[in-house]
C-alpha positions in Angstrom: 10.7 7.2 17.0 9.4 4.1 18.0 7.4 1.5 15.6 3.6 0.9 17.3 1.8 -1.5 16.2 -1.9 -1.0 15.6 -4.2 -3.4 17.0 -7.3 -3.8 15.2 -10.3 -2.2 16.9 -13.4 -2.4 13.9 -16.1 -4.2 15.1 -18.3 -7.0 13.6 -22.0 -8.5 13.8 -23.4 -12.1 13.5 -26.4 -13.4 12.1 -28.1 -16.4 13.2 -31.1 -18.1 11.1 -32.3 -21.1 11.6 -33.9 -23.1 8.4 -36.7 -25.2 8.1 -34.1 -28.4 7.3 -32.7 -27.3 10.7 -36.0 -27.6 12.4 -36.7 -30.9 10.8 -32.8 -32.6 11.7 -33.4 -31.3 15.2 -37.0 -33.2 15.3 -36.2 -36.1 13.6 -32.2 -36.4 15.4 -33.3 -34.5 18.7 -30.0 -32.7 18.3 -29.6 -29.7 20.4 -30.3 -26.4 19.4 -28.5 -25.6 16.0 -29.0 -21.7 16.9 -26.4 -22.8 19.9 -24.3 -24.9 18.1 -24.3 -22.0 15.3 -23.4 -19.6 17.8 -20.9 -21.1 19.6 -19.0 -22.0 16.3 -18.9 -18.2 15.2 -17.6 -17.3 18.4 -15.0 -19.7 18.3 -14.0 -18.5 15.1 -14.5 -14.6 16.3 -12.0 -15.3 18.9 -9.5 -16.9 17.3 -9.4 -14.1 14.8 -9.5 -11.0 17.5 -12.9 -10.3 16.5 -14.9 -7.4 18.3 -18.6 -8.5 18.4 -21.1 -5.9 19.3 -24.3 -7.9 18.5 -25.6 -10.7 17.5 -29.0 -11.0 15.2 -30.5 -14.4 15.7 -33.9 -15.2 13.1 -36.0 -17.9 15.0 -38.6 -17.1 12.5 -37.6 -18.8 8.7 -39.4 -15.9 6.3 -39.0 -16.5 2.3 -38.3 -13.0 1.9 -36.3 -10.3 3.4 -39.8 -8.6 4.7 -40.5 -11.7 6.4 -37.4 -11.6 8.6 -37.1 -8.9 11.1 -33.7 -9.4 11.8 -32.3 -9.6 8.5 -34.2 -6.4 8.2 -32.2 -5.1 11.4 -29.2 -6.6 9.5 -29.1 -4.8 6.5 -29.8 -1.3 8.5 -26.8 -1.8 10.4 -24.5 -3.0 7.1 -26.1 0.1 5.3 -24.1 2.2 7.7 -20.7 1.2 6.5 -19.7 1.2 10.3 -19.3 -2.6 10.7 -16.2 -4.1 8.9 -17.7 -7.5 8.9 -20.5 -10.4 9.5 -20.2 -13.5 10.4 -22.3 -16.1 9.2 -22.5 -20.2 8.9 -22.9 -19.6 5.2 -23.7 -17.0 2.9 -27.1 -18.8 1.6 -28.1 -17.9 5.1 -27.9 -14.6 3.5 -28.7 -14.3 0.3 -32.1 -16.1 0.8 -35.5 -15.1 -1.3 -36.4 -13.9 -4.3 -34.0 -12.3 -7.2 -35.0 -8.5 -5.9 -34.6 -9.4 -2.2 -31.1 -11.3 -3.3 -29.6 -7.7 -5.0 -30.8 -5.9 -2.1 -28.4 -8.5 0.6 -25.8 -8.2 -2.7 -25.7 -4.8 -2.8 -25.9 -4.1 0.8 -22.8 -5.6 1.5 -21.2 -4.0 -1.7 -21.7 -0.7 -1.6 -21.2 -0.7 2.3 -17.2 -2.7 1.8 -18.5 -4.9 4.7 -17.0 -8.4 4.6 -18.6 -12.1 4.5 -17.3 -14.2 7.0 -18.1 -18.1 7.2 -16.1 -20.7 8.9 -14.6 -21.8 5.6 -13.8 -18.3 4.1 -13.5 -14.6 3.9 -16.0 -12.8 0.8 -14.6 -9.5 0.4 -17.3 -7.7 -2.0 -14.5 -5.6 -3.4 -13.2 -9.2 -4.8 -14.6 -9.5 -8.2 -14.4 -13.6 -7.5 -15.9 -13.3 -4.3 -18.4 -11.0 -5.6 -19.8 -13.6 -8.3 -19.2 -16.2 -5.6 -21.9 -14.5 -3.7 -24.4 -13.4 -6.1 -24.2 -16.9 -7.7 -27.6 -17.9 -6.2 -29.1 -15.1 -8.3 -31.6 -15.3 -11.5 -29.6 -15.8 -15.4 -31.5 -12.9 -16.3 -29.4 -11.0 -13.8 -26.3 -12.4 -14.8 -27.1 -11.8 -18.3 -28.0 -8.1 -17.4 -24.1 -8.0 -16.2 -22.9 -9.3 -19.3 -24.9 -6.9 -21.6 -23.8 -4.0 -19.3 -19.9 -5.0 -20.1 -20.6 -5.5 -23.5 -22.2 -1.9 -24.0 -19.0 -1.1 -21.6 -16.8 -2.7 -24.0 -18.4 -0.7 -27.5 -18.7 2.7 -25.7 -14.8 2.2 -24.8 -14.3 1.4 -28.5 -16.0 4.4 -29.6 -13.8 6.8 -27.6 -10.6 5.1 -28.2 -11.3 6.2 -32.3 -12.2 9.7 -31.0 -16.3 9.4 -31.2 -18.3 11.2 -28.6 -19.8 9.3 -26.4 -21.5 11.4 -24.1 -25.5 12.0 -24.0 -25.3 16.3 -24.8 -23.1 18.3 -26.4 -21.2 21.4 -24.5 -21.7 25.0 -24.9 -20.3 25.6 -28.5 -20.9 22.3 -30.6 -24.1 20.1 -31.6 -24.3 16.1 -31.5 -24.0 14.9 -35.2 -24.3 11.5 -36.5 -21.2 10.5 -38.0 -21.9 9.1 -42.4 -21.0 5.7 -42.8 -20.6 4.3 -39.5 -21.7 3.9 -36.3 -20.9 7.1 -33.2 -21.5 10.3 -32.8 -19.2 13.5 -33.3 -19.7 17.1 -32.0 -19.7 19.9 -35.4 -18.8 23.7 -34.2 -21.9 26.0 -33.8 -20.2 29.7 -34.8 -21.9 31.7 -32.4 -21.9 29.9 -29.4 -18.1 28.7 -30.0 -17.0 32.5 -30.2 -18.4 32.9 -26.6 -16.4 29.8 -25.9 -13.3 31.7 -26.9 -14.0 34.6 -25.1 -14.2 32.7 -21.7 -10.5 31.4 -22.6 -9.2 34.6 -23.6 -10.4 36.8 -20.3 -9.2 33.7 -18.3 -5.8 33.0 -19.7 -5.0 36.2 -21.8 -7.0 39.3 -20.2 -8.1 42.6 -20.8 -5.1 45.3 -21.5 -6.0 47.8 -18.5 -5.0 51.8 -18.4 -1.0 52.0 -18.0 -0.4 49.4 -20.5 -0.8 45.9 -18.3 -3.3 42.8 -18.8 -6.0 41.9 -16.2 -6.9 38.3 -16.6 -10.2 37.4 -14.6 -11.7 34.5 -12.6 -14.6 32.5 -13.5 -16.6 35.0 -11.5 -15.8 38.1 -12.9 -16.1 36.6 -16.6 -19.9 35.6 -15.5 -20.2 39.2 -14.6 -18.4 40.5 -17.5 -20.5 38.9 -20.1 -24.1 39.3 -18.0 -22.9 43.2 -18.1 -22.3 42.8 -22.2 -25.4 41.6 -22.4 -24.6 38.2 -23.3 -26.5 35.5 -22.6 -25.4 31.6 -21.8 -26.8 29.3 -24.2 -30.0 28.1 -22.3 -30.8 31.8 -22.2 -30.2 32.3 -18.3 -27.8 34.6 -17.0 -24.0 33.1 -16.6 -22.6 32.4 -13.4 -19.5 31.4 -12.2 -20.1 27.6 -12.6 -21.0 27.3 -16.1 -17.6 29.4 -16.5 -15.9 27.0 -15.0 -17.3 23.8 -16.9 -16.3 25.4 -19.7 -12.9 26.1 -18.3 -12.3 22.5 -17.2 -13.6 20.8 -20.4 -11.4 19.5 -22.7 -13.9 19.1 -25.3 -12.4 22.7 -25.8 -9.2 21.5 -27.3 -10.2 18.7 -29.2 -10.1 15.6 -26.9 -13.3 13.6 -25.8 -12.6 12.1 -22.1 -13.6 9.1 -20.2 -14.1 8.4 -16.3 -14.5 12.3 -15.5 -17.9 11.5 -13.8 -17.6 7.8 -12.9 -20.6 6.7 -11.2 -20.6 6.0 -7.4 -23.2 4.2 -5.5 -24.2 3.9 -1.9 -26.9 2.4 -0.5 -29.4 4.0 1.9 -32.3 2.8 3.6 -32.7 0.1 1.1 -32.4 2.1 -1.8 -29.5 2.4 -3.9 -28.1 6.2 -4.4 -25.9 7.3 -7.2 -23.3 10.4 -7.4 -21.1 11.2 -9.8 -18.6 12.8 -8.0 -15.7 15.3 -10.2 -12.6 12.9 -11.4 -9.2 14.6 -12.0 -7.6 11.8 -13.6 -10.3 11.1 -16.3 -8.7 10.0 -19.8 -8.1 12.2 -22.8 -7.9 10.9 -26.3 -7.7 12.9 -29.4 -11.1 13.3 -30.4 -12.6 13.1 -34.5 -14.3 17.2 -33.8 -12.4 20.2 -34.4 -11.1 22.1 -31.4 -12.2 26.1 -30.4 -9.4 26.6 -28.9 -5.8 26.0 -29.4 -3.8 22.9 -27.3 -1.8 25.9 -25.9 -4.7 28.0 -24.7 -6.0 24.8 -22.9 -2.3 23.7 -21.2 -2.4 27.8 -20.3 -6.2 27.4 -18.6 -4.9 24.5 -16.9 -1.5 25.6 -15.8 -3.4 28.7 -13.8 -6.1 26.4 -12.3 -3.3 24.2 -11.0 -2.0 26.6 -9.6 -2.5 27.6 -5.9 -2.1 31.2 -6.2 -0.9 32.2 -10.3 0.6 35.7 -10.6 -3.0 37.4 -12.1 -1.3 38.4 -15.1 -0.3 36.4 -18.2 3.3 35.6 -19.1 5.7 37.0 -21.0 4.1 40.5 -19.5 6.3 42.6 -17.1 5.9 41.9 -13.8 4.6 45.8 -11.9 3.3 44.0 -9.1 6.1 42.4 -6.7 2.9 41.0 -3.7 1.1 40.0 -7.1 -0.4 36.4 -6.0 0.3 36.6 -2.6 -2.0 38.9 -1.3 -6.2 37.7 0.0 -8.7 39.9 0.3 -10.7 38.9 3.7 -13.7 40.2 3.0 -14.4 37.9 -0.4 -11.7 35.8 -0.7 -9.6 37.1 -4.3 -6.3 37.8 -4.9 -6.1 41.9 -4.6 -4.2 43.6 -8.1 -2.2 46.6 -8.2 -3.8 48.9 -9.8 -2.0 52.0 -11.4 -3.3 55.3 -10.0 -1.9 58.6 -10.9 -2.6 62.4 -10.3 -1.9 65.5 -12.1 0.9 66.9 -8.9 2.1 63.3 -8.1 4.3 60.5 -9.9 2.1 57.0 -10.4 2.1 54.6 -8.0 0.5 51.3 -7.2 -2.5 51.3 -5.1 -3.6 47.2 -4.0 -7.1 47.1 -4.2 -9.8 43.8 -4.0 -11.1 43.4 -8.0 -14.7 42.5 -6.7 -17.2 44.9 -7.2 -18.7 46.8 -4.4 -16.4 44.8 -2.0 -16.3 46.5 1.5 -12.9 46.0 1.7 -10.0 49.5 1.5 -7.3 49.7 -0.3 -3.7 50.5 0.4 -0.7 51.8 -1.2 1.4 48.9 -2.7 4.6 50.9 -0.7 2.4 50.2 2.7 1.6 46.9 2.7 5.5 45.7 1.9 6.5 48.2 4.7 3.9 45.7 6.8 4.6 42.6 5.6 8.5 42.9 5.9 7.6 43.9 9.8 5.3 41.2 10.1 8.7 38.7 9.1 10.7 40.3 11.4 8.4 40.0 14.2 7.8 36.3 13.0 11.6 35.7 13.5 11.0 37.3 16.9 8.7 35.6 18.0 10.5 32.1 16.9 13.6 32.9 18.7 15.8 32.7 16.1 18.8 33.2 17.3 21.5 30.4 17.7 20.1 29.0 20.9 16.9 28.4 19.7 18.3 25.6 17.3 19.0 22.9 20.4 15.1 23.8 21.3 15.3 21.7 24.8 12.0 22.3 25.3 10.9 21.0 22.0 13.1 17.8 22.4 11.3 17.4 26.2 7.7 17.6 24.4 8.9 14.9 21.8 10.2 12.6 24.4 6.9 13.3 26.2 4.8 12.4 23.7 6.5 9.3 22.4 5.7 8.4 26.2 2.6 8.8 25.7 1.9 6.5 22.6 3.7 3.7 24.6 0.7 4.4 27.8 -1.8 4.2 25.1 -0.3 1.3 23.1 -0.1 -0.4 26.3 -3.4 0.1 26.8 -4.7 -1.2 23.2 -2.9 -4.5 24.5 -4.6 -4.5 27.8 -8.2 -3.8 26.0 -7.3 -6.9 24.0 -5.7 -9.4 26.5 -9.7 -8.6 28.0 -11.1 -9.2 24.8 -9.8 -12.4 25.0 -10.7 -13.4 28.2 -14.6 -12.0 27.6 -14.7 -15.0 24.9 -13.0 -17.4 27.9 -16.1 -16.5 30.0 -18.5 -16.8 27.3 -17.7 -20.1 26.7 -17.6 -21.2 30.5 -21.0 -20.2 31.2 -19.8 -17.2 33.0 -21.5 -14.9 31.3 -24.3 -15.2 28.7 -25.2 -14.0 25.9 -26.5 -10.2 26.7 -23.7 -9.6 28.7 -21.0 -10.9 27.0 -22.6 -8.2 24.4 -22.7 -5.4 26.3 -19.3 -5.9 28.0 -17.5 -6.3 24.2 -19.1 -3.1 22.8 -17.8 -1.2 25.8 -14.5 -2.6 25.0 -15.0 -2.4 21.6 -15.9 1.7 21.8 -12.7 1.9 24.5 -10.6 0.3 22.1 -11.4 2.9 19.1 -11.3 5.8 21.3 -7.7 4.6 22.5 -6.8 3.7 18.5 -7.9 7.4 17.9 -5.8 9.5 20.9 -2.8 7.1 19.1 -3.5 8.2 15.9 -3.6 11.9 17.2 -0.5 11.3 19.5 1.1 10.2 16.7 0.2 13.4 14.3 1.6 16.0 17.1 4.9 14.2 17.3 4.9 14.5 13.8 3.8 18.0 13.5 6.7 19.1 16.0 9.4 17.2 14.3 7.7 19.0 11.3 7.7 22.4 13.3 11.2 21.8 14.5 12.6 21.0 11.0 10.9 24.2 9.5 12.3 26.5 12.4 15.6 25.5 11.1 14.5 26.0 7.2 12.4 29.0 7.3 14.7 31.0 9.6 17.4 31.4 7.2 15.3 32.2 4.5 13.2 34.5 5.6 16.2 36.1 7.4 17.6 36.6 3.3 14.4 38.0 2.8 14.8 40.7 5.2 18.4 41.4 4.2 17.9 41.4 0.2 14.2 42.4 -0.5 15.0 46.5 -0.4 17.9 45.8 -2.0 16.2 44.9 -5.4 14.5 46.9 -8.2 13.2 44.1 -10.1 9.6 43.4 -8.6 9.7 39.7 -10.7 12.6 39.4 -8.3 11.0 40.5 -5.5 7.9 38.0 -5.9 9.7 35.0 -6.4 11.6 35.5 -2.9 8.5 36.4 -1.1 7.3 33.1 -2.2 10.0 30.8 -1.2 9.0 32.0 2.6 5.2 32.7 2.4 1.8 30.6 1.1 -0.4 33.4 1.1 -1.1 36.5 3.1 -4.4 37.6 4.1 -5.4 41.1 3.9 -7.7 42.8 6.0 -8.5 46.5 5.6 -12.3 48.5 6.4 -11.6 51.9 7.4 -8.3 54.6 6.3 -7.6 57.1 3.8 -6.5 60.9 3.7 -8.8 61.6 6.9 -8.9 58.5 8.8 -6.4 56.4 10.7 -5.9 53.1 9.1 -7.1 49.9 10.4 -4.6 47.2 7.9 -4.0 43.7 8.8 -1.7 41.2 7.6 -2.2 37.6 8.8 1.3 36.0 7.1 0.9 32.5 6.3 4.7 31.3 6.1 5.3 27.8 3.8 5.3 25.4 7.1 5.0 21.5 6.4 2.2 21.1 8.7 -1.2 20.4 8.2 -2.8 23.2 9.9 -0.9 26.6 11.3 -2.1 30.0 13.1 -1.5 33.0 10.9 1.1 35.4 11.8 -0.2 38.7 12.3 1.8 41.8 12.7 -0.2 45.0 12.2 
């Protein structure tokens, strides 16, 4: 495939303000207009860097703060969006102007938003920690010295983990905040009751419940809520449990003895002038050993998080024998959990597995376990079918005409990113000629500006097809043998372990579908197959 170059296609503002020295130079020198000669400076430098301007905010009016200046008000809004990648400006005090509050606001603005600085001596990226100080350098030493108080509070809360202290403001479900003797921190101490409910939760979820026939149910975080509101057991601030504060207890490795840093690092934004926090879920926070005693083992905990990993875990725990050979593979389309075989037996028949949805009053029939692999091996065969899989289909002329096609394509549309960009310079040209003035040089670089993204973005999608049908192409020739072994082994074995793991070399997940069947009525089944394709999105294959 051919390289493509992307041409840059973000677009940028620029502020104009002029200052009250200005004024006074221009009276005193009679100068001309420094808003002109600011202007044309920062368009020189916007073309010579490929710039896209799409406006241009111009304060005639010099306001000591930021409520005084309409257009610094305009400013902001527009920065706040995170839309603009950049603003040029003479200088950044041209910015930053006012009072320490009105300084953070411009500050943080531009930080939280990623937009760039740009003067005709140098780039500020806020993301720069030199640039940053740099820019805020006109503010107040109390706010500096708020900064360095902050790190050092950073720096002794970091200590205090690193030794195994807890850090964090509440304890979790099962422990209590103590003050450790001696020295500074705080540890967590075991509170019986509350840590036996603990150890429940980790038991259903990783261990289960041994069922009728002699095989352990393990549960989800939902079921657990359910099990324990049904036992009459309450969550510790007294409300009934639901499936969330399961699942914080699940995720927590308080649990096993570590205390953890970053998990909910704060993020800030800011809107409408006003700065918002989130603390968004991290999955890379840091564990260290922690000074408390664990409730559960280290074991229990690599167990809770081996099944959580886990896109679809077998829903029983190891070391059990395997009775289910769809076990993890099936989807219940009504509510979304993995259906169980579930032993059913009757006085004039032999047992037999009958696959059933584990929610409670789910609408959703079930069907014999016999049944659905009768379906689902039909459903492969039609798949291969459908794929033309025999020999012939491997030189796939069609396929290689739709590649070449498309890679014809992204040259057209490269082509035109260059044209949209040869104009771009040329709307600068007649800018500076006095062709065309200020409004409509405007106006004619956001329409190229918008052209130019929505040309960037049919490349961007040109370029995913021809990678999804080298992709489709490549797993044509992977899955067709497999799932071809499939077909010719899976009757042939006895061992349903066996049986599962070669189901899953060909298939993600299978959705079941099911309202209506039994003795007296016809069944309506469906099996939408989801074979293991290296694609980012798929149809389902469905063959009943």
């Amino acid at each position: 495939m051919a390289q493509f170059d992307t041409i840059p296609t973000a677009q940028y503002l620029i502020y104009l303000r002029k200052s009250r020295k200005d004024r006074e130079l221009e009276s005193v020198t009679g100068i001309a207009d420094t808003l002109q000669r600011h202007r044309d400076t920062l368009i020189s430098l916007a073309k010579n860097s490929g710039y896209f301007i799409t406006h241009i905010y111009e304060e005639i009016a010099s306001g000591d703060t930021i409520a005084e200046r309409p257009e610094m008000q305009k400013l902001l809004a527009a920065v706040e969006t995170g839309r603009y990648a950049g603003v040029l400006v003479m200088e950044v005090a041209r910015l930053a102007r006012g009072n320490t509050r009105d300084q953070g606001i411009v500050a943080e603005t531009f930080e939280y938003s990623g937009t760039r600085i740009i003067t005709p001596d140098r780039v500020y990226d806020p993301a720069n920690e030199a640039d940053g100080e740099y820019f805020e350098f006109g503010l107040f030493m109390s706010r500096r010295e708020y900064k360095s108080i902050n790190r050092r509070q950073q720096r002794g809360r970091m200590a205090s983990l690193s030794e195994g202290k807890y850090i964090a403001g509440s304890a979790p479900c099962g422990y209590e905040r103590v003050k450790l003797t001696g020295q500074k921190g705080w540890s967590l101490q075991v509170v019986p009751e509350a840590a036996e409910m603990v150890k429940k939760i980790f038991d259903l979820y990783t261990v289960g419940e041994l069922q009728e026939g002699g095989n352990r149910r393990t549960y989800g975080a939902y079921t657990i809520a359910n099990i324990l509101n049904a036992r009459g057991l309450s969550s510790p601030s007294g409300k009934p449990w639901t499936s969330s504060a399961v699942k914080e207890i699940l995720v927590n490795p308080t649990y096993a003895g570590y205390v953890r840093w970053g998990y909910r690092a704060v993020e800030k934004r800011m809107r409408d002038g006003i700065v918002v926090e989130s603390r968004p879920l991290k999955k890379d926070a840091q564990l260290i050993e922690g000074l408390h005693d664990p409730i559960i083992s280290k074991e229990t905990w690599e167990l809770a998080c081996h099944l959580r990993a886990s896109r679809s875990h077998t829903p029983i725990p190891p070391r059990t024998q395997l009775s289910n050979p769809l076990a993890g593979l099936l989807i219940c389309s009504v509510c979304g959990r993995s259906l169980l075989g579930m032993p059913q037996r009757k006085a004039n028949r032999r047992e037999w597995l009958m696959i059933k949805c584990p929610t409670a009053k789910c609408s959703g029939v079930g069907s014999p376990l016999e049944v659905v692999e009768r379906a689902l091996l039909d459903g492969l065969q039609r798949w291969l079918e459908d794929y033309h899989a025999d020999s012939s289909a491997f030189n796939a002329p069609g396929q290689d005409a739709s590649l070449a096609a498309n890679e014809k394509e992204l040259i057209r549309l490269t082509n035109e990113l260059a044209t949209i960009k040869a104009q771009q310079s040329s709307l600068y040209d007649l800018l500076e000629q006095g062709i065309y003035d200020k409004d409509l040089f405007l106006e004619r670089s956001r329409l190229l500006a918008a052209k130019a993204t929505s040309i960037s973005n049919a490349v961007e999608e040109a370029k995913k097809r021809f990678q999804n049908e080298q992709l489709s192409l490549e797993n044509q020739r992977r899955l067709v043998p497999n799932i071809k072994k499939v077909l010719a082994e899976y009757e042939t074995l006895t061992s349903p372990t066996e049986k599962n793991d070669l189901l899953k070399e060909v298939l993600e997940k299978v959705i079941y579908s099911k309202s209506v069947g039994g003795r007296w009525a016809e069944s309506n089944m469906q099996l939408y197959l989801f074979p293991k394709l290296q694609i980012p999105k798929h149809e389902p294959y469905r063959p009943y």
